[in-house]
C-alpha positions in Angstrom: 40.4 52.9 64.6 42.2 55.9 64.3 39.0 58.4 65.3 38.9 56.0 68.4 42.6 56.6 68.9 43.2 60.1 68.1 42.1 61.5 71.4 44.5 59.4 73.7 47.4 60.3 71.2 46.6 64.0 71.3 46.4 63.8 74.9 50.4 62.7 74.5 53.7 64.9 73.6 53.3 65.2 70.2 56.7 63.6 69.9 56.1 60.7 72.1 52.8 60.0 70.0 55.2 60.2 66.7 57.5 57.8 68.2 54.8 55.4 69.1 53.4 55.7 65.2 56.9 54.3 64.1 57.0 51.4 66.8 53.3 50.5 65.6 54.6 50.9 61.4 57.7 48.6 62.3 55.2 45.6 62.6 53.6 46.1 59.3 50.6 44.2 59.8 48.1 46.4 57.9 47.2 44.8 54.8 48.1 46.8 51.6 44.8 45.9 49.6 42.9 48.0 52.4 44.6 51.2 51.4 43.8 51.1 47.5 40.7 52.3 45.8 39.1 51.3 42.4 39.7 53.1 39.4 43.6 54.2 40.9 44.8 54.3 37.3 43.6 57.2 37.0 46.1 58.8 39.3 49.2 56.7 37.7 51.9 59.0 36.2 55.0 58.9 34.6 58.1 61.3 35.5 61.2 61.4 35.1 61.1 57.6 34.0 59.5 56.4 37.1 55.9 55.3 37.2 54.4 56.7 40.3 50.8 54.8 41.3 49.4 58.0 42.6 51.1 61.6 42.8 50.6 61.5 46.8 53.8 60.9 48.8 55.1 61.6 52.3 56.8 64.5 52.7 60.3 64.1 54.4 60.2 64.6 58.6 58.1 61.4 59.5 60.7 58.9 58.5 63.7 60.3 59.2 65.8 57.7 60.1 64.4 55.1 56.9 63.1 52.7 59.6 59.0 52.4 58.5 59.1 53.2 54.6 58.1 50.3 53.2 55.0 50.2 56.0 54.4 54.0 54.8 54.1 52.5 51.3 51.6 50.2 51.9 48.9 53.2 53.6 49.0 54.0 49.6 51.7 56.3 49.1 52.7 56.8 46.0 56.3 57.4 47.0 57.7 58.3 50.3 60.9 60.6 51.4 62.7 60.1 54.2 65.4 62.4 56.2 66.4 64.6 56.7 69.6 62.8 56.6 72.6 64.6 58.0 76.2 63.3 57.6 76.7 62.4 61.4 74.0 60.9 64.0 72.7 64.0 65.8 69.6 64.0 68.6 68.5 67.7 67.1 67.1 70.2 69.4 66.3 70.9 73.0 62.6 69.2 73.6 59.5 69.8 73.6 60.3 70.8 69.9 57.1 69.9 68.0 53.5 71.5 69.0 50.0 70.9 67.9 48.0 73.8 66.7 44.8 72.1 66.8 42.8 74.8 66.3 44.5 75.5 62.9 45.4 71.8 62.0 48.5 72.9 62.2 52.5 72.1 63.9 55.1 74.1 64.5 58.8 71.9 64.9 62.2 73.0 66.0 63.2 69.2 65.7 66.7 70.2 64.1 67.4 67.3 61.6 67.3 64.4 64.9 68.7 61.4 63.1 70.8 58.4 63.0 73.6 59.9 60.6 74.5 58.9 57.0 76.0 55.5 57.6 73.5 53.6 59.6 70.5 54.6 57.1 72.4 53.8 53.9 72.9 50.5 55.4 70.0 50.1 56.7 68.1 51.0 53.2 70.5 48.6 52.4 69.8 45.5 54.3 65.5 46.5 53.1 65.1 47.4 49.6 62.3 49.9 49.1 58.9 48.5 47.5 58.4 51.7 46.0 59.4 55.1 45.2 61.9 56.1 47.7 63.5 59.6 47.9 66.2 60.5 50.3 66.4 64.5 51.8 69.7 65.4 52.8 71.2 68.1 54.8 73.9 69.2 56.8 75.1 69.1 60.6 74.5 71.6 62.7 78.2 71.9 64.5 79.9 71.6 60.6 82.4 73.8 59.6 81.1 73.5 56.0 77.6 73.0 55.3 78.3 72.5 51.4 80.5 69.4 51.9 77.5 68.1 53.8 75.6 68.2 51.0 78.3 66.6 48.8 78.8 64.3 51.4 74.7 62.9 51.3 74.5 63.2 47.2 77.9 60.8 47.5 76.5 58.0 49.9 72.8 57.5 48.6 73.1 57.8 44.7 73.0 54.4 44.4 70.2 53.5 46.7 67.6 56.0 46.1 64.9 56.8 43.4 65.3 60.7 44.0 68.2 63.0 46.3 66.8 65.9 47.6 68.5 69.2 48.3 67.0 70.5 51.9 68.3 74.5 51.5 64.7 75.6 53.0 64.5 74.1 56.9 64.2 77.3 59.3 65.9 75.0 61.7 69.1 74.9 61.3 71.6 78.2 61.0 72.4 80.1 57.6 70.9 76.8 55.8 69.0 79.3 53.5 71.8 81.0 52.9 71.5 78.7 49.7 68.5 80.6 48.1 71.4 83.3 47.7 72.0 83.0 43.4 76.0 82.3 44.1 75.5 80.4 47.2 73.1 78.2 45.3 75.1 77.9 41.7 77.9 77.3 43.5 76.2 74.2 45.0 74.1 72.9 42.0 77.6 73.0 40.2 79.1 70.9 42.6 76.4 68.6 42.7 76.3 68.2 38.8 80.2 67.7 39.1 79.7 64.6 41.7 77.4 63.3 39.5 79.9 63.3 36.2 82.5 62.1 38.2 80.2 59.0 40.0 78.3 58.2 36.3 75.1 58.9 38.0 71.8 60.7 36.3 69.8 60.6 39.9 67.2 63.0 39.7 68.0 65.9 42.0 64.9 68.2 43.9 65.7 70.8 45.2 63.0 72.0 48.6 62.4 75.8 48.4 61.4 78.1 51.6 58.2 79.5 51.2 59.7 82.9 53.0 61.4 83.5 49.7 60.8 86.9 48.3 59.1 87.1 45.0 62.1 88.6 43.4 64.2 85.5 44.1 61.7 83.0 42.2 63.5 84.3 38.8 67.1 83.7 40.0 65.7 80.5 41.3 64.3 78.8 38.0 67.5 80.3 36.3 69.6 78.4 38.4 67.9 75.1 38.5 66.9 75.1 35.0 71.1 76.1 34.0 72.2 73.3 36.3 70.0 70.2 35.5 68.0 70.1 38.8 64.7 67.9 38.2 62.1 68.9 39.9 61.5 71.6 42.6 59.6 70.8 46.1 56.9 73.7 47.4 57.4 74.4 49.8 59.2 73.8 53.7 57.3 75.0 56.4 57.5 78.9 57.4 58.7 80.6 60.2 56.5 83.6 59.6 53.2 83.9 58.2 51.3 83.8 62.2 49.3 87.0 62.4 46.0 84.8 61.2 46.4 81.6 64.0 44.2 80.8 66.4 46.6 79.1 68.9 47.6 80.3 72.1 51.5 79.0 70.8 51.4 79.6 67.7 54.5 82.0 68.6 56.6 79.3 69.1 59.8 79.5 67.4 60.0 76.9 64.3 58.7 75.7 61.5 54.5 75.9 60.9 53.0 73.4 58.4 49.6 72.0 57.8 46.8 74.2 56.7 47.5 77.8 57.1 50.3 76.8 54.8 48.0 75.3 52.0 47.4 78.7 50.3 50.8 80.1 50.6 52.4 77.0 49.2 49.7 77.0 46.5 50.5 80.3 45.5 53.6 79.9 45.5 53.4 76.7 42.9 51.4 79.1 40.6 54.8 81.9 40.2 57.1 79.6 39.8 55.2 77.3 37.4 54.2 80.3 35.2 58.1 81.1 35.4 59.1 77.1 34.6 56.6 76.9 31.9 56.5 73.3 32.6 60.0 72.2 32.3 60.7 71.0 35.7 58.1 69.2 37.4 57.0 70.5 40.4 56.6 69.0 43.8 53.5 70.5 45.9 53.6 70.2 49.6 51.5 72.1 52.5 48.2 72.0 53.7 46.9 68.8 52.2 44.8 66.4 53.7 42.1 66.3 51.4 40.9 65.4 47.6 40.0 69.1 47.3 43.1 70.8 48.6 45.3 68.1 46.5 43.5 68.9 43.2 44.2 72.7 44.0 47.5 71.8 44.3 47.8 70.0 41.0 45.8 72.3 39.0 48.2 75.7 40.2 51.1 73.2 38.7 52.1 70.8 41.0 52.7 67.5 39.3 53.3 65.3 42.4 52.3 66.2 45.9 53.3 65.5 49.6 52.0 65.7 53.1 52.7 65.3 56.8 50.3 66.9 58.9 47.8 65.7 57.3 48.9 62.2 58.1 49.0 63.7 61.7 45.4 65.0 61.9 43.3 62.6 59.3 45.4 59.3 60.3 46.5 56.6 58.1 43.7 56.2 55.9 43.9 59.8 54.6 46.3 58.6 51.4 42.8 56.2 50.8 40.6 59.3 51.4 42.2 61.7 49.3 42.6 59.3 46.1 39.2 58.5 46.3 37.8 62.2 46.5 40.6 62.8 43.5 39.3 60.9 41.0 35.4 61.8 42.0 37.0 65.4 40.5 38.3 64.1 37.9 35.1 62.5 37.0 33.0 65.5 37.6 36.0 67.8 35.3 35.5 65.1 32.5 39.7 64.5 33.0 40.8 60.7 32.5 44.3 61.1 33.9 45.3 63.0 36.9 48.1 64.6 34.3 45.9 66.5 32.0 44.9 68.5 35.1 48.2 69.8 36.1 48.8 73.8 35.6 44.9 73.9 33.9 44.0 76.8 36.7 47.3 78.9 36.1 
């Protein structure tokens, strides 16, 4: 359906075709049994006592707003973020904001965190209680006066509500926001955080989404921080606003964010230093550039102990969470590995 489809959606504003992917998610008609594959167990693992069904989960930036996540759930996720989530409803930036890079499978965005504010999703996460693992990204406004009480501000509304908070200190989108890879900037803020969380009697895991523009010097000040201040996991990577010179695309100069593949190798090298650094400590979160079995497993074996995607979903469709499990565990089978978690950091 999709291959019949994908044509007349690219032909669309990338946006407009996003917006009607949501409208089609919000009847959730698909049946959940068509999304699974046999022998799934063998992609079940445990984490930070949570038992995810597969490690492949939607990134943040599809769902912003919470509206389709249990829908998401049911294409085979095994969890799904949504957000970014800033304190107050904002519409983002000036359209067109999002551009295909077909050539590269790739996007670039300038959305600017569009979405409906802090109150409306936490009730509306509220009124539909997730069927599965659900992590919130939060970030801060782009007119605030003080991006760090932002933060606060998400970590205090959804730490009852959601499975995991992530810390968005990475999006190229909004002004100084990384700032935060500075070492004070960042303590400062993990501090805080750990703080709220004493004060609420609250152990929600924290992730914290790194830039993958960072310079290698800063991955050591990085670990040190997150391993000193309790953080428990570590999302790699955002999309980058560099990285160009190899494109194809007659845009890809547009000002924004680029994910998809040309960030699969940067993202994946990326895992590797700060694995080697983490020595398995912190679990790591691997996102860019995956849409398939092979680029997952790459993923997985540089360190990465869960994964997500976005573009992918964009380019492959919905049955891509189907596609890649099923090519997973045909290279699991051929690596003589019975679980999905005795191949994570084997090629570092």
């Amino acid at each position: 359906m999709f291959s019949i489809l994908r044509p007349f959606l690219f032909n669309l504003d990338p946006e407009v075709a996003h917006d009607i992917a949501i409208k089609s998610l919000k009847f959730n008609y698909l049946p959940k049994k068509i999304f699974e594959v046999e022998e799934e167990e063998m992609l079940n693992i445990e984490l930070l006592g949570k038992k995810f069904l597969n490690p492949i989960g939607l990134a943040a930036g599809f769902d912003k707003s919470a509206e389709v996540y249990n829908s998401l759930l049911k294409l085979g996720f095994g969890f799904v973020e949504v957000g970014t989530v800033t304190p107050l409803k904002q519409s983002g930036n000036a359209k067109p904001r999002i551009f295909r890079l077909e050539e590269d499978r790739a996007l670039i965005n300038r959305l600017g965190f569009n979405n409906d504010g802090i109150e409306v999703i936490k009730n509306r996460i509220k009124l539909e209680k997730s069927n599965g693992i659900l992590g919130i990204n939060i970030g801060p406004n782009k007119e605030t006066n003080d991006q760090k009480d932002d933060f606060c501000k998400g970590l205090k509304s959804f730490f009852e509500i959601a499975d995991y908070i992530t810390i968005n200190i990475s999006s190229p989108n909004t002004t100084k926001l990384r700032n935060f890879h500075e070492y004070e900037k960042l303590e400062d803020l993990l501090k805080t955080f750990n703080k709220i969380k004493k004060e609420k009697k609250t152990s929600i895991p924290l992730f914290l989404k790194i830039s993958p523009d960072i310079k290698d010097e800063s991955i050591s000040d990085i670990t040190d921080i997150v391993m000193k201040n309790n953080i428990s996991g570590i999302i790699l990577t955002n999309t980058t606003n560099v990285n160009r010179e190899n494109l194809n695309s007659k845009i890809k100069n547009e000002n924004g964010g680029l994910s998809g593949e040309p960030l699969q190798k940067i993202s994946t090298d990326m895992i590797k230093k700060f694995y080697s650094k983490i020595n398995g400590q912190i679990p790591i979160i691997g996102a860019g550039g995956i849409s398939s079995g092979k680029s997952a497993y790459e993923k997985i074996i540089a360190g990465a102990s869960l994964l997500q995607l976005y573009t992918g979903l964009i380019y492959e469709g919905p049955m891509v969470v189907k596609k890649i499990k099923k090519e997973l565990i045909q290279i699991l089978k051929a690596e003589g590995i019975n679980n999905i978690k005795d191949a994570i950091g084997t090629g570092v």
